[in-house]
N, C-alpha and C positions, 0 to 999 in steps of 0.2 A: 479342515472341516470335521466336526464330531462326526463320530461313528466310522468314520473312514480309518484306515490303517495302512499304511505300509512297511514296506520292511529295509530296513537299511543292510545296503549289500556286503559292505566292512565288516560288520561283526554277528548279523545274521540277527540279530536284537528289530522286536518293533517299533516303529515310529511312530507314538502316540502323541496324541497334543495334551496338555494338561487338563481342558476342560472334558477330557473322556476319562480321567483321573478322578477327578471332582468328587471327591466325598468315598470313595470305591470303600476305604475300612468301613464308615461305621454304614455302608449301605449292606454289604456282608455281613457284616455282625444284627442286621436285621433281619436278612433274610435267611440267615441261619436260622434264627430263632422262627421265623413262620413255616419255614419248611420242614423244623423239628414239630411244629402243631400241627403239620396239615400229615407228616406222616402218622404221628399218634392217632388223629383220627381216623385215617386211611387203616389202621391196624384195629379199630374196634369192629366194623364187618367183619374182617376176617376171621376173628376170632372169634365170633360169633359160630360161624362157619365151621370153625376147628371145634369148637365147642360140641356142634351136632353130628360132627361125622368120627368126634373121640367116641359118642354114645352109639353108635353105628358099629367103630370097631373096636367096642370092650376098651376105649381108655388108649387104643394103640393110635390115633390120631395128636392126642394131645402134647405128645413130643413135639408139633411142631410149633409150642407155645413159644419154647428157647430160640427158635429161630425165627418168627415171626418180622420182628421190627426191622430185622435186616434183610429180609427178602425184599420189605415194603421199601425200604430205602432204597436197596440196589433198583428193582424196577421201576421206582418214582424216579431216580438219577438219570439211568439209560433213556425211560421217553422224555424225561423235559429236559437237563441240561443236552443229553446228547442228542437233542431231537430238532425239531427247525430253528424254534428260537435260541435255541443254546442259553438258556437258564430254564432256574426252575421256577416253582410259581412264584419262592419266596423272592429271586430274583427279579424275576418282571414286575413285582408289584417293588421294589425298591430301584428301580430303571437300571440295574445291571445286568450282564452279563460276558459269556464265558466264548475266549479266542484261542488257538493258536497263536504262535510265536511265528511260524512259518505261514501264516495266514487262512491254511486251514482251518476247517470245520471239525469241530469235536464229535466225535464218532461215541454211542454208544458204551461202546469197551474205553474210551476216554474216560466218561463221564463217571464210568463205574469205579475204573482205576482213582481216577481224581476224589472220590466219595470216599474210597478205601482208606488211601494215603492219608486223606485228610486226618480218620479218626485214631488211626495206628497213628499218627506222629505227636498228634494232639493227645492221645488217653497216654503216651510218654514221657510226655515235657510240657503239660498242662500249656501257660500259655505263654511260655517262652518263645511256638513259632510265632504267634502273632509277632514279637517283637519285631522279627524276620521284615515284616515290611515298611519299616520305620528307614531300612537300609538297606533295600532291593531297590534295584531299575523296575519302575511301573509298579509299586507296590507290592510287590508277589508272596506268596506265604511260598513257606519248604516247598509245598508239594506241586504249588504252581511251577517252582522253579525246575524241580526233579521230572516235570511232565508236559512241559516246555508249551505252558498255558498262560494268560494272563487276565482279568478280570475289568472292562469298563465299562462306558456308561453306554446302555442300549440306546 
């Protein structure tokens, strides 16, 4: 049945059907990209915001321009992937989304860890991991594999 999972008890791996498989790369490689737009925008408020309170403290606010885009990621990660639906927007509007291997629920600190990994392994080996799921069980990138995750069809 799609959506369903189990886990097979031999080698502690999931038991997915293929049609939860179905398209999972380039559904990812979409919703990378809306979820890269929708935090860009989520980062023009705020910055707005830093904007008025650098002028508040003489300019001492503005430091947090360098860190901006990754606040807005990490807490865009932790409420949508690690939240009920376990994806993010750009996931739900591409019908994926994000599992355990052990059939758990992504926790928060999952989602953030998973966000992390993903961009440290990728700003390393540009896109050599994607190749990675060309010859993984269930498609998985490095970081799925390293954070014992896997990605199918909501």
């Amino acid at each position: 049945m799609a959506g369903q999972t189990t886990i097979d008890n031999t080698s502690g791996d999931p038991i997915v059907s293929s049609q939860d498989l179905q398209g999972v790369r380039t559904a990812r490689v979409i919703a990378f990209l809306v979820d890269y737009l929708i935090i860009g925008l989520l980062c023009i408020p705020f910055a707005v915001i830093i904007g008025f309170l650098g002028i508040i403290t003489l300019g001492l606010a503005w430091g947090l321009y360098a860190f901006l885009p990754a606040i807005i990621a990490v807490l865009y990660l932790a409420l949508t992937m690690g939240g009920p639906k376990q994806a993010t927007l750009g996931m739900q509007f591409t019908g994926i989304k994000i599992a355990k291997v052990d059939g758990g629920r992504v926790d928060p600190l999952l989602a953030i860890l998973h966000g992390i990994l993903f961009w440290v392994i990728h700003s390393l080996a540009v896109i050599i991991p994607l190749l990675v799921t060309f010859f993984s069980s269930k498609k998985r990138l490095i970081h799925d594999i390293l954070l014992g995750t896997y990605v199918l069809r909501a």
